[in-house]
Backbone as ProteinMPNN parsed JSONL, in Angstrom:
{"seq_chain_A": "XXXXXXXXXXXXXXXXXXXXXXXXXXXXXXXXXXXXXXXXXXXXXXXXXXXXXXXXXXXXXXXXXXXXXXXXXXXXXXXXXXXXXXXXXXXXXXXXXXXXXXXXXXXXXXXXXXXXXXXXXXXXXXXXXXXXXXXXXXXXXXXXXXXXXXXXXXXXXXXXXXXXXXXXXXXXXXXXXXXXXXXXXXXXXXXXXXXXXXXXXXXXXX", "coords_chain_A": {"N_chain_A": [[-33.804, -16.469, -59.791], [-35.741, -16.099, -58.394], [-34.857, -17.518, -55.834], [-32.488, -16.754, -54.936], [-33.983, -14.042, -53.819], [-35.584, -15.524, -51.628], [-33.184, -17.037, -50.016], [-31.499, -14.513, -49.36], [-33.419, -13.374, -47.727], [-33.807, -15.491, -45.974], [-30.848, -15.049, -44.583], [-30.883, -12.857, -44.099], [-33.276, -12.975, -42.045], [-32.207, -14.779, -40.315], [-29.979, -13.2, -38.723], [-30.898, -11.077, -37.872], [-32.516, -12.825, -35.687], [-30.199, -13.71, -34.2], [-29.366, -11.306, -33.055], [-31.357, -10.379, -31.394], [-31.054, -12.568, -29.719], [-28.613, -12.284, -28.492], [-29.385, -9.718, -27.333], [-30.264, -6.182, -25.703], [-27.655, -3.931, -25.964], [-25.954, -5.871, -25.92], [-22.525, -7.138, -26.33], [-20.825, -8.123, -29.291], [-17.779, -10.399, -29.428], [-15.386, -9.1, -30.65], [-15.865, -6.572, -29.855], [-15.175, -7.204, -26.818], [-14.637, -5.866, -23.432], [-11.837, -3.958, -22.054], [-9.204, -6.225, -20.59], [-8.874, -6.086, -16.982], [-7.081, -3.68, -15.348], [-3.961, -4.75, -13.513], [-4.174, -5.165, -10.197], [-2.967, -2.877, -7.366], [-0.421, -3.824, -5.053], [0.756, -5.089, -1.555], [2.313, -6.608, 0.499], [3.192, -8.672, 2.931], [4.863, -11.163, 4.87], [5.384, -11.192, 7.656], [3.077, -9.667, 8.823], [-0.468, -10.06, 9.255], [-3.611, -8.909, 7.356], [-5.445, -6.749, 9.079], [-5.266, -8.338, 11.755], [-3.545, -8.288, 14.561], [-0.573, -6.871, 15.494], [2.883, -8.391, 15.956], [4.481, -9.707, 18.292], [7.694, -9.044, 17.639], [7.572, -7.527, 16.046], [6.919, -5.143, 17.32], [7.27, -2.015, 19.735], [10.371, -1.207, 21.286], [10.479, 0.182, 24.149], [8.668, 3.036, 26.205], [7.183, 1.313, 27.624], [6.445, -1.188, 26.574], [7.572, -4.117, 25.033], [8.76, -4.846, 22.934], [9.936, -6.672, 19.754], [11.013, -4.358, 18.253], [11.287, -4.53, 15.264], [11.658, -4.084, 12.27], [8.809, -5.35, 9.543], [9.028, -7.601, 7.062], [8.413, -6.453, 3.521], [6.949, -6.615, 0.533], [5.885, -5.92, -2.878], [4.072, -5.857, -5.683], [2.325, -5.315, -9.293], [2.985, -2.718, -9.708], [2.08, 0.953, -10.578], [1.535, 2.237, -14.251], [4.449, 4.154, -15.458], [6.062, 4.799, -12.48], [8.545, 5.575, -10.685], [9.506, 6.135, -8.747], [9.149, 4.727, -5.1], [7.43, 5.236, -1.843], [7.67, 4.553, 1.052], [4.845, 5.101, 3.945], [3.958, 4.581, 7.492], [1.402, 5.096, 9.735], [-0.529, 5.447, 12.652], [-3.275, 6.147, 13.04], [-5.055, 6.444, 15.381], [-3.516, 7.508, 17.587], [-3.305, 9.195, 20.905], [-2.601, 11.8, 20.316], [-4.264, 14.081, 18.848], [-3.074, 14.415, 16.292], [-2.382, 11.872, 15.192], [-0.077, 9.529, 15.131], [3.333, 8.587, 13.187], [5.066, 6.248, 12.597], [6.761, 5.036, 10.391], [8.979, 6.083, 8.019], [10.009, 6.197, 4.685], [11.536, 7.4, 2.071], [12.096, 7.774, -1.52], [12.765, 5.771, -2.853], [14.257, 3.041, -5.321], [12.547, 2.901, -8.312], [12.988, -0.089, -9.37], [13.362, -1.894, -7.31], [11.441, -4.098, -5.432], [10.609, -4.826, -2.845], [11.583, -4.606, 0.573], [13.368, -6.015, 2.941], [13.374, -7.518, 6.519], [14.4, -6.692, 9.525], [15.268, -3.686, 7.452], [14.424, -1.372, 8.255], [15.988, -0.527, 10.276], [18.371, 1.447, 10.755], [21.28, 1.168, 11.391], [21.802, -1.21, 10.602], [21.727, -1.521, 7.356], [20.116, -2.374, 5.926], [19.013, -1.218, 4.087], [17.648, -0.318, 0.377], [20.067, 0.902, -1.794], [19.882, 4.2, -2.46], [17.305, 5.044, -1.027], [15.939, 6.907, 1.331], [15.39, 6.678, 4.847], [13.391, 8.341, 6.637], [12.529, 11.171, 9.202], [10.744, 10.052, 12.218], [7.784, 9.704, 14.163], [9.144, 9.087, 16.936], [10.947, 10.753, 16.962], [13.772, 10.371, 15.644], [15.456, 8.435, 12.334], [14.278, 6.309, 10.75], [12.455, 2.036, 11.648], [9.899, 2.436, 14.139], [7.935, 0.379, 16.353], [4.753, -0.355, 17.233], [3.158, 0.973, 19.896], [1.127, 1.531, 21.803], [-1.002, 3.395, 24.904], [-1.389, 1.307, 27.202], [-4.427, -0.089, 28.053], [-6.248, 0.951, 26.095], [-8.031, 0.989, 23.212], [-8.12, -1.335, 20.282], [-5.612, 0.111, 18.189], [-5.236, 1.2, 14.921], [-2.773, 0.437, 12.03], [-1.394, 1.179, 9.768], [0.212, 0.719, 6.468], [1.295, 1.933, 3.997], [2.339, 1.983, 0.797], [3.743, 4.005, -1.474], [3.421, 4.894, -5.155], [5.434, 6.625, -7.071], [5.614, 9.759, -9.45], [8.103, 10.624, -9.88], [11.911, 10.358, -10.301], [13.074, 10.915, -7.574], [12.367, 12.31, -4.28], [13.874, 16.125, -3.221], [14.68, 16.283, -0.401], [14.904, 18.28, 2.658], [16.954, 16.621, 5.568], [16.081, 17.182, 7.951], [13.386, 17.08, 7.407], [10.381, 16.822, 8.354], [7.814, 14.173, 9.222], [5.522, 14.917, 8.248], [5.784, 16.533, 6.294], [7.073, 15.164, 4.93], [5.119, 13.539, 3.635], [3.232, 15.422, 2.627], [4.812, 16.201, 0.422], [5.282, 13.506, -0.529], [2.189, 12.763, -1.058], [1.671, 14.789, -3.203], [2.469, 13.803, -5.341], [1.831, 11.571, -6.21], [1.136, 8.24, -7.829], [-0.674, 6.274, -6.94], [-1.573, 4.303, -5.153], [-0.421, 1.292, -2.638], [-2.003, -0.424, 0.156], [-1.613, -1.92, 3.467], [-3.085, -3.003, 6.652], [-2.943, -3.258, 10.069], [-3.21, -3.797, 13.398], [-2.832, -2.852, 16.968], [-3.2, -3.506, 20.624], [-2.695, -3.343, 24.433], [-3.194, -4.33, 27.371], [-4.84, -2.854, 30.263], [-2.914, -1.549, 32.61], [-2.305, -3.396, 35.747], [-4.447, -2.834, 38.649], [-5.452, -0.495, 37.345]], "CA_chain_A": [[-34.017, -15.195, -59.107], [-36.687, -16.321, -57.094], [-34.137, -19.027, -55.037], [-31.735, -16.11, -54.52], [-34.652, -13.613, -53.069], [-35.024, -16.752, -50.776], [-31.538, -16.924, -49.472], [-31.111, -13.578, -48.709], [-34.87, -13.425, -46.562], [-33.58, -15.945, -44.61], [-30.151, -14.759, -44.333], [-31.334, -12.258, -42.845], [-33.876, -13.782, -41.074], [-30.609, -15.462, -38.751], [-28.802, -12.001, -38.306], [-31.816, -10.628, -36.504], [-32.352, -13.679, -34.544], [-29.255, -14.07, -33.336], [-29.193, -10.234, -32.75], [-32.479, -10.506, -30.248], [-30.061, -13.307, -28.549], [-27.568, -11.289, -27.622], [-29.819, -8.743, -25.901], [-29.803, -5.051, -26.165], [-26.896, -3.607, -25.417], [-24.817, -6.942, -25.839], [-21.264, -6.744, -27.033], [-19.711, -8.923, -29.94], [-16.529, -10.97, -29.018], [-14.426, -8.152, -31.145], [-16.054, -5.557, -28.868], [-15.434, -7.184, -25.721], [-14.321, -5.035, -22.578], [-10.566, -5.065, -22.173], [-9.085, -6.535, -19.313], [-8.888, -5.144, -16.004], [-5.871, -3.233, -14.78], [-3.82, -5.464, -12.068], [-4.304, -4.151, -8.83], [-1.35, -2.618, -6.628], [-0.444, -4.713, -3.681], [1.575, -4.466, -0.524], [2.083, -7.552, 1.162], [3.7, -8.977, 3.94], [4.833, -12.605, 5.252], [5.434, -10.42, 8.789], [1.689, -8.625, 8.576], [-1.87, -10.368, 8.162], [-4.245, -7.638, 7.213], [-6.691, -6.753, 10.128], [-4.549, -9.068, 12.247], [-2.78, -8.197, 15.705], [1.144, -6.905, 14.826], [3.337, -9.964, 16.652], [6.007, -9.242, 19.415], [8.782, -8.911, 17.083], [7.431, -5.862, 15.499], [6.476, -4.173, 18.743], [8.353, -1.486, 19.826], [10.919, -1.844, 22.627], [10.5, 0.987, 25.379], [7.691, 3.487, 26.613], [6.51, -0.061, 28.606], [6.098, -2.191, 25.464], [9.069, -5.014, 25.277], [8.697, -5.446, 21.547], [11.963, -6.555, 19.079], [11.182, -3.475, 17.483], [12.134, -5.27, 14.106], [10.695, -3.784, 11.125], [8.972, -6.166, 8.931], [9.418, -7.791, 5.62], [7.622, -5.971, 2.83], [7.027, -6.769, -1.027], [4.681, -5.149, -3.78], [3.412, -5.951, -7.142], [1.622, -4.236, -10.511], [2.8, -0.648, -9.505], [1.485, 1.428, -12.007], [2.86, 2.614, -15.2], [5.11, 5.53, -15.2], [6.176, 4.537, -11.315], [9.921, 6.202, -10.962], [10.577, 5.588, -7.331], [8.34, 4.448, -4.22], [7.903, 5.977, -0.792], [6.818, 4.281, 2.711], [4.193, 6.15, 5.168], [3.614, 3.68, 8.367], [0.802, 5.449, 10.754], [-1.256, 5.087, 13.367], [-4.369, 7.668, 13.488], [-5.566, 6.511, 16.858], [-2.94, 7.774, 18.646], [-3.709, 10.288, 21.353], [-2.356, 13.547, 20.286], [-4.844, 14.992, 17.96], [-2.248, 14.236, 14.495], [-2.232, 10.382, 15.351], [1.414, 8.678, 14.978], [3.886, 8.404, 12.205], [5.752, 4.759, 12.749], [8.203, 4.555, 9.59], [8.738, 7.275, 6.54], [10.973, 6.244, 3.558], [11.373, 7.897, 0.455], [13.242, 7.433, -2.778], [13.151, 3.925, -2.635], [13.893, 2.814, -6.589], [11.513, 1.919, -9.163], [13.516, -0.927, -9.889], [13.234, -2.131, -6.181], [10.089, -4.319, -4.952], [10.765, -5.246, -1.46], [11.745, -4.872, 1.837], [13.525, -6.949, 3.972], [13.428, -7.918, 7.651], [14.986, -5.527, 9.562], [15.488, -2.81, 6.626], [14.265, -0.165, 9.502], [17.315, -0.248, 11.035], [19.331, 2.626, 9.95], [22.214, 0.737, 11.351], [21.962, -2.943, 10.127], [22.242, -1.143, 6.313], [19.872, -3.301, 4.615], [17.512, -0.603, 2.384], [18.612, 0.141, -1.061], [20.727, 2.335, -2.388], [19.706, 5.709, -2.335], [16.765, 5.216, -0.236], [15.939, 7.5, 2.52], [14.495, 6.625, 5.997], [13.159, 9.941, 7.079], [12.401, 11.153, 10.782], [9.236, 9.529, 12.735], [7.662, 10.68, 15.518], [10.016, 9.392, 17.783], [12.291, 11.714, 16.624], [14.377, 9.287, 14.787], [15.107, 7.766, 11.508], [14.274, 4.315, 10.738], [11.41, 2.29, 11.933], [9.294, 2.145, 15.495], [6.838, 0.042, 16.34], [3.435, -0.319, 18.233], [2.875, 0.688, 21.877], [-0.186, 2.564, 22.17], [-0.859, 3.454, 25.757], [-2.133, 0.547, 27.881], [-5.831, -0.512, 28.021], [-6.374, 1.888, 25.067], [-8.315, 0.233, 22.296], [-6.677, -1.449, 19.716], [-5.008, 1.188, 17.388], [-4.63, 0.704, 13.765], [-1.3, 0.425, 11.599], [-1.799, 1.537, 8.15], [1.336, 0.697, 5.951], [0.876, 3.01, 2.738], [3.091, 2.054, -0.022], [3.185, 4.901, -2.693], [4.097, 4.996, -6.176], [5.254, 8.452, -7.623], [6.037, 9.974, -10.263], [9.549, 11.52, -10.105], [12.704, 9.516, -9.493], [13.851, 11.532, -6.35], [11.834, 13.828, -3.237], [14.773, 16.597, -2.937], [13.788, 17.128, 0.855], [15.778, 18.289, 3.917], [16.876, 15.642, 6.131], [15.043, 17.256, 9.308], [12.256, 17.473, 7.395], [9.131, 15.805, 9.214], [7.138, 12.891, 8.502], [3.984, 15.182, 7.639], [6.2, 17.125, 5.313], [7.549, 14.069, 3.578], [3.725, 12.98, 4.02], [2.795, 15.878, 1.531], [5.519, 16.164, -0.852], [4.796, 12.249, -1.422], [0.75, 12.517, -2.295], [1.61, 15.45, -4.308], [3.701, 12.886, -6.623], [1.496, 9.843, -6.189], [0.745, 7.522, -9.085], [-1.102, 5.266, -6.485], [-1.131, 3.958, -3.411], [-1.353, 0.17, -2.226], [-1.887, -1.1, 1.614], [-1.718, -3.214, 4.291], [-3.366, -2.488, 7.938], [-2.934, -4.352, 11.306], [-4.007, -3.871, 14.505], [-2.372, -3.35, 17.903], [-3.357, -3.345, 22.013], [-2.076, -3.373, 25.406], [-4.135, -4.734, 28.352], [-4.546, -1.698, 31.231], [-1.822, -1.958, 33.362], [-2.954, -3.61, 36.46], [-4.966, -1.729, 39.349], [-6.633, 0.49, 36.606]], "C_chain_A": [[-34.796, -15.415, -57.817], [-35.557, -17.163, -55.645], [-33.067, -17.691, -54.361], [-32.608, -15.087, -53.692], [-34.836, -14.376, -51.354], [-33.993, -16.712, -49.645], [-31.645, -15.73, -48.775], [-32.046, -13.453, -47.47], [-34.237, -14.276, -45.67], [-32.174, -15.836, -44.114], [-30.147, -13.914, -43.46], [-32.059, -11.835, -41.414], [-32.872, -13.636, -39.573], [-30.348, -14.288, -38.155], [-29.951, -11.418, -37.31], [-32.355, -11.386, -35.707], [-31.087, -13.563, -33.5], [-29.336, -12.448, -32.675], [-29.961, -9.863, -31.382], [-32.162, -11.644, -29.435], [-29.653, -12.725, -27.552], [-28.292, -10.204, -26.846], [-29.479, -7.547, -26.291], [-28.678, -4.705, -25.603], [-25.284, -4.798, -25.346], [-23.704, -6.819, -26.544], [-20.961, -7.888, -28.012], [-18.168, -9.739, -28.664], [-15.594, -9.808, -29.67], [-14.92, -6.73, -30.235], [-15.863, -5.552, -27.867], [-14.642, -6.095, -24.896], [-12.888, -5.216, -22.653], [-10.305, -5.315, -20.892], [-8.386, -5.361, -18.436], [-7.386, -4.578, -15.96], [-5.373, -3.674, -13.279], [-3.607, -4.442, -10.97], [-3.048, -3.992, -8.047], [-1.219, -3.01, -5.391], [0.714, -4.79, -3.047], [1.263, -5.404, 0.038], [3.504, -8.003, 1.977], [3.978, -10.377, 4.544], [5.176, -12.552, 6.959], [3.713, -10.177, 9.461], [0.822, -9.472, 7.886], [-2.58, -8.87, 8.302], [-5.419, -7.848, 7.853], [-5.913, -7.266, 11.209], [-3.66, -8.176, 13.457], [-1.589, -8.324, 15.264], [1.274, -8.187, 15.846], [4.585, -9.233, 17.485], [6.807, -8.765, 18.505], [8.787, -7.591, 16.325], [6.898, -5.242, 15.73], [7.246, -2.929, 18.927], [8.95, -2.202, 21.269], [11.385, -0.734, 23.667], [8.766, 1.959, 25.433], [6.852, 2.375, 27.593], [5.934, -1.342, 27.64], [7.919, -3.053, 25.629], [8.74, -6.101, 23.968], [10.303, -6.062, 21.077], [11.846, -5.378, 17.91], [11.899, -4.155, 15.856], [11.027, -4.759, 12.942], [10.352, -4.816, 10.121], [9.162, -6.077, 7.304], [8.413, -7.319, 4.84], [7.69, -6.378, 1.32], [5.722, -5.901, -1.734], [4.909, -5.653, -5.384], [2.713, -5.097, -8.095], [1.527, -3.063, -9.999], [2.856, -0.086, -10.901], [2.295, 2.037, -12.668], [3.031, 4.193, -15.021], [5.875, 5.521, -13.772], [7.565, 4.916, -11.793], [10.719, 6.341, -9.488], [8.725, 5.149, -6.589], [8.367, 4.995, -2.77], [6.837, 5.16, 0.186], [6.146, 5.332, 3.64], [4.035, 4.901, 6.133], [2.902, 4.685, 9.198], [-0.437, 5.252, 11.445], [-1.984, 6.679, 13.972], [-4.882, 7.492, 14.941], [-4.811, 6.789, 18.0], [-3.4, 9.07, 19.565], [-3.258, 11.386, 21.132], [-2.766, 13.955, 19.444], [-4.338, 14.858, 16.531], [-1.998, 13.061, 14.736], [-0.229, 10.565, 15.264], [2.47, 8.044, 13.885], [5.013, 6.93, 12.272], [6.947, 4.731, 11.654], [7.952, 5.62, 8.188], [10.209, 6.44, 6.252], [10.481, 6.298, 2.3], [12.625, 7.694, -0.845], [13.908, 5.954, -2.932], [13.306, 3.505, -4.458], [13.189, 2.536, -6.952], [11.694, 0.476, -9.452], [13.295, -1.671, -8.39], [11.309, -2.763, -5.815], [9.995, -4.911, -3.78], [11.423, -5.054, -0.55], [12.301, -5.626, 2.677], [13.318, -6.787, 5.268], [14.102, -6.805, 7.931], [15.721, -4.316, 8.656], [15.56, -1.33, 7.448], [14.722, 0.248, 10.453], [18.341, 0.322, 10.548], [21.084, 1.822, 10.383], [22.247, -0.759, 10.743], [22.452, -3.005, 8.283], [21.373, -1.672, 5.288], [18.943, -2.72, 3.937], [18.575, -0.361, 1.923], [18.715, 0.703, -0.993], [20.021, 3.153, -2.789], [17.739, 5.899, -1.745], [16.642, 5.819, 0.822], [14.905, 7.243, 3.455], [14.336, 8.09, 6.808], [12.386, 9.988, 8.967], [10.44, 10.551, 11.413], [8.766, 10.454, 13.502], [8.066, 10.55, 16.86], [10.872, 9.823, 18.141], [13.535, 11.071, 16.094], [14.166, 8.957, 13.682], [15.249, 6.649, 11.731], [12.777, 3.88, 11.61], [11.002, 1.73, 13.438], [7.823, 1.675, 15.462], [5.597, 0.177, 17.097], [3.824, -0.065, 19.371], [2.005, 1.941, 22.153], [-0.619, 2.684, 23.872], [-1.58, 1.948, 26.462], [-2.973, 0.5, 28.259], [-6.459, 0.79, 26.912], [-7.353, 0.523, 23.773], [-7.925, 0.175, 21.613], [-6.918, -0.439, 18.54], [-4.974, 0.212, 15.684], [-3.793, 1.646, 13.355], [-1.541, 0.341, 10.262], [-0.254, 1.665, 7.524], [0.927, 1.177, 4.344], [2.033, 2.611, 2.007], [2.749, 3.167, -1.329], [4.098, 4.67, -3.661], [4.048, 6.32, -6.35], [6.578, 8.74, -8.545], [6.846, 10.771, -10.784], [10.064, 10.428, -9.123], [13.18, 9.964, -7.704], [12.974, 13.02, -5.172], [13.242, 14.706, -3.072], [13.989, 17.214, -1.413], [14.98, 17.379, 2.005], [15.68, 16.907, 5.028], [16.416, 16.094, 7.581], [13.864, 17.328, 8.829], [11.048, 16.178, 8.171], [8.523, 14.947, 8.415], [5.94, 13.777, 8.176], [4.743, 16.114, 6.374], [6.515, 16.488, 4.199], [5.901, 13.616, 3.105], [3.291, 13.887, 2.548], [3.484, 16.235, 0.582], [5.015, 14.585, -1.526], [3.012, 11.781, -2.219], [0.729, 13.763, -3.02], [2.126, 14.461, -5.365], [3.297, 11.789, -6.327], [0.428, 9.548, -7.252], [-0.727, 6.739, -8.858], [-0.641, 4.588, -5.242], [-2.052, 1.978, -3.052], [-1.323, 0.325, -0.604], [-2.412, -1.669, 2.57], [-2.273, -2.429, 5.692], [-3.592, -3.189, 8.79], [-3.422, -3.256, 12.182], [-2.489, -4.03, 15.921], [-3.058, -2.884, 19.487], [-2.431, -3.487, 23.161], [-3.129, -3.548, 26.248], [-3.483, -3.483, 29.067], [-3.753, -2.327, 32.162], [-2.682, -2.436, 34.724], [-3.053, -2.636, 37.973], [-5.729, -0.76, 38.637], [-8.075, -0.142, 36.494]], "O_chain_A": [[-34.588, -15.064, -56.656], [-35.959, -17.123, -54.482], [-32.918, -17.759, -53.141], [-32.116, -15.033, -52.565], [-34.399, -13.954, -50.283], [-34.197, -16.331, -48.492], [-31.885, -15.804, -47.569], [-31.576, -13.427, -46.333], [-34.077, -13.85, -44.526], [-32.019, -16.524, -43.105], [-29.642, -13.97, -42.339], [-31.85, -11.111, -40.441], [-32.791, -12.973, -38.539], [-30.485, -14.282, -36.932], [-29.8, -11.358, -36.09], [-32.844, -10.785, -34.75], [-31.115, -13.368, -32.285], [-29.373, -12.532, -31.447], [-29.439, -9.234, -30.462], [-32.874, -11.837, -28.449], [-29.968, -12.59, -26.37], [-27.828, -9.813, -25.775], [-28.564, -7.442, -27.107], [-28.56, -5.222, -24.492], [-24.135, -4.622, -24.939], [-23.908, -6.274, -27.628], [-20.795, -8.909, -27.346], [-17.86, -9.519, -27.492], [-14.762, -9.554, -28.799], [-14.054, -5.874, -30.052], [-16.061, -4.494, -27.27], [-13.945, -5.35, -25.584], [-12.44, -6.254, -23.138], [-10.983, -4.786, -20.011], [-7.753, -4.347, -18.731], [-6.545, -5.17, -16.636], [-5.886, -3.322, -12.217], [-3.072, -3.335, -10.915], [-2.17, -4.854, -8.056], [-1.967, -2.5, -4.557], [1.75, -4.616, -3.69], [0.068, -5.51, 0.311], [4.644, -7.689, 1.634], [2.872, -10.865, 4.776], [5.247, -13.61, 7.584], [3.384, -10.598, 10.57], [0.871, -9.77, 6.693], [-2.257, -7.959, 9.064], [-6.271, -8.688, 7.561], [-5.786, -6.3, 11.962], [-3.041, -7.234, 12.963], [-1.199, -9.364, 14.732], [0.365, -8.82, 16.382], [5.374, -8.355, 17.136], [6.599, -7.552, 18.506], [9.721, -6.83, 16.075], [6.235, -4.553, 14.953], [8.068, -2.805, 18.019], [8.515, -3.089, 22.003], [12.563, -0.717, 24.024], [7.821, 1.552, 24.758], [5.89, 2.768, 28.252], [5.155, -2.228, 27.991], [8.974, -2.665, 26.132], [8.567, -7.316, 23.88], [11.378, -5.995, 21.674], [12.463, -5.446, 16.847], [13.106, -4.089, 15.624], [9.835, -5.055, 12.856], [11.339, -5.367, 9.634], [9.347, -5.119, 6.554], [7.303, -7.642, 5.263], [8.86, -6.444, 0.944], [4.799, -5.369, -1.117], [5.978, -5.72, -5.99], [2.467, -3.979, -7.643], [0.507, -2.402, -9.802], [3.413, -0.459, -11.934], [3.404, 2.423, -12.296], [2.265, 5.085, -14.658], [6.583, 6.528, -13.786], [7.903, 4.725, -12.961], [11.895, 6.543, -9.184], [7.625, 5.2, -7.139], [9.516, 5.26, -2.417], [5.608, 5.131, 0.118], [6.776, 6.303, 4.058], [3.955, 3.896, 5.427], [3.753, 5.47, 9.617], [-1.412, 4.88, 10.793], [-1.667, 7.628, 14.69], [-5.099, 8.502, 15.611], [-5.15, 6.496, 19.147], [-3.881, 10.011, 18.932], [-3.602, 12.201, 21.988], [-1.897, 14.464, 18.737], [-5.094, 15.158, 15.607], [-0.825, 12.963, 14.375], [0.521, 11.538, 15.341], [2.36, 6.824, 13.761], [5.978, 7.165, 11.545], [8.067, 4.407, 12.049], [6.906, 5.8, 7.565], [11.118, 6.136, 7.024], [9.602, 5.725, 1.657], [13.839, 7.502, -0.765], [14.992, 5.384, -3.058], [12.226, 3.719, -5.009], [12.589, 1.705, -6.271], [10.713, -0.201, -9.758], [12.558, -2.557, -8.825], [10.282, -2.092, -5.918], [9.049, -5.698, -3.726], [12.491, -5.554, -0.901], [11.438, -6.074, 3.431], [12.961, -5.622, 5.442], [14.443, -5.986, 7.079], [16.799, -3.934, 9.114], [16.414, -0.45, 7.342], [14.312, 1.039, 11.301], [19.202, -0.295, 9.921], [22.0, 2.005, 9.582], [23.404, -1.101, 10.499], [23.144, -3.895, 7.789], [21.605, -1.574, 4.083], [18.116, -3.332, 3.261], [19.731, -0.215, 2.321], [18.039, 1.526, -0.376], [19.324, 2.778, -3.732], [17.065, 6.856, -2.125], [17.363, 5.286, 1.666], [13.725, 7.454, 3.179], [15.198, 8.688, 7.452], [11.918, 9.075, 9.646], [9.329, 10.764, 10.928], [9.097, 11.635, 13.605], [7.739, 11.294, 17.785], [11.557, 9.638, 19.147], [14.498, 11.771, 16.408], [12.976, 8.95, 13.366], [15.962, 6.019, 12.512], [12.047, 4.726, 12.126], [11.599, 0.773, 13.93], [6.856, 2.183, 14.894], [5.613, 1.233, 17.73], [4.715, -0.698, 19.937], [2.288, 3.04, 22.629], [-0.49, 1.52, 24.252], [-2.593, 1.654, 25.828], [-2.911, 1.139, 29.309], [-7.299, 1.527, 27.429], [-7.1, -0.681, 23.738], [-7.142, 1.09, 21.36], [-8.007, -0.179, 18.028], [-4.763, -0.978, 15.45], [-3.68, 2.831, 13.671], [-1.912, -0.709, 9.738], [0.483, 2.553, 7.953], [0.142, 0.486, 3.695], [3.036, 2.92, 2.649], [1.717, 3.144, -1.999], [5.263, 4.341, -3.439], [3.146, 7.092, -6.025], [7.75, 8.363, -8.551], [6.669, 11.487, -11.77], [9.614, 9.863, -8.126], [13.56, 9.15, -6.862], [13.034, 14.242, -5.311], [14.089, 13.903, -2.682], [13.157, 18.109, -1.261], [15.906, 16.574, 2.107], [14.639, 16.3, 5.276], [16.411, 15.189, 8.415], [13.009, 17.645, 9.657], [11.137, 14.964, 8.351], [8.612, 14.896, 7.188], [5.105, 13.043, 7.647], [3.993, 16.337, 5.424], [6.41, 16.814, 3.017], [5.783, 13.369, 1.905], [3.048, 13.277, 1.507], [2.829, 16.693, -0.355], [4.524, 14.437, -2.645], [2.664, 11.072, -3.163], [-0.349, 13.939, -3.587], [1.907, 14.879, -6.502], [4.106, 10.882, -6.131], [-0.614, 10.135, -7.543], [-1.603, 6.522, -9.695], [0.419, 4.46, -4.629], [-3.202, 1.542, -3.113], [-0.609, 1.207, -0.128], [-3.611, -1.947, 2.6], [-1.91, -1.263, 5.84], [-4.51, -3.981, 8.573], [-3.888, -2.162, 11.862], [-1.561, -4.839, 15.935], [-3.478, -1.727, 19.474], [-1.275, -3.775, 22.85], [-4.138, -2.914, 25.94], [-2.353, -3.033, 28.879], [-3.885, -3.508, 32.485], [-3.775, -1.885, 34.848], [-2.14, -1.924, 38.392], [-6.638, -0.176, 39.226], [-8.991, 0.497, 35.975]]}, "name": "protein", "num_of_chains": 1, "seq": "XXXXXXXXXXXXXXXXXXXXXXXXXXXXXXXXXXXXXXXXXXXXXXXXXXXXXXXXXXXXXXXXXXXXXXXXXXXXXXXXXXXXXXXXXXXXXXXXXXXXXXXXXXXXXXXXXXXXXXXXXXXXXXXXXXXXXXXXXXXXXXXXXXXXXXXXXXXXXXXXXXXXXXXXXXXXXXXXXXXXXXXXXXXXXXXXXXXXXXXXXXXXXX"}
């Protein structure tokens, strides 16, 4: 009896040692946290982030002599429930008080995770099926690039990928890029993105 009193004293002894180990508040291994939720990402082999856009995905008039070429886009861990995806491209530092809308497309599939190279060319054909490139603010669909006025400081280019949660925006095809703008964060799951940078030296004599 006595040998078993024993035992247990220092059985329990351990359990509240080890217990004043671990620290208040310390978790078990069967309690631990669970892992994180992967993050939603919007990346580019076109586009570093912070980074000066590159000639090629300039625009090409107003006095810019870009290749207007929309670039290549991909994305990863879009969140669950995701049922299509929708592009915003804009630039708030533009001068007219509602900054600059650069590239709207909506209803891009769920099943769909990238972008190609010129995709932003309503004639070249290359977004997916049943994707819509919706109007900018150059009054056009498809996409236009940088040319902020000359000696202007440099502008940023915020590429917004959204997830949302209905397969299809039913929207008019004049409708505007601030209209598509708020039908798509009514119906967003989540939003990843990417943001560059563009300038123009003042034309000379200024």
């Amino acid at each position: 009896m006595r040998r078993f009193v024993t035992a247990t004293l220092l059985a329990l002894a351990s359990l509240t040692f080890g217990t004043a180990l671990l620290g208040p508040g310390a978790a078990l291994a069967d309690d631990a946290a669970p892992a994180a939720t992967p993050v939603f990402r919007l990346s580019s082999p076109d586009l570093m982030p912070g980074a000066p856009i590159r000639l090629p995905q300039v625009y090409n008039s107003f006095g810019c002599t870009g290749g207007n070429i929309s670039p290549a886009l991909s994305w990863t861990n879009a969140p669950a429930g995701t049922k299509s995806f929708a592009l915003m491209v804009y630039d708030p530092d533009a001068p007219t008080g509602s900054g600059w809308w650069h590239w709207v497309v909506y209803n891009i599939p769920a099943r769909v995770n990238a972008l190609v190279s010129r995709a932003g060319d309503p004639a070249a054909g290359l977004m997916p099926v049943g994707a819509v490139q919706g109007k900018t603010d150059f009054g056009t669909a498809g996409y236009g690039g940088p040319c902020p006025p000359a000696g202007d400081k440099p502008h940023r280019y915020f590429f917004r990928l959204y997830a949302l949660q209905v397969e299809k925006l039913d929207l008019p095809p004049t409708a505007t890029a601030a209209f598509v703008g708020f039908n798509v964060k009514a119906n967003s799951l989540g939003v990843a993105e990417l943001m560059t940078v563009y300038s123009r030296p003042a034309a000379t004599g200024e």
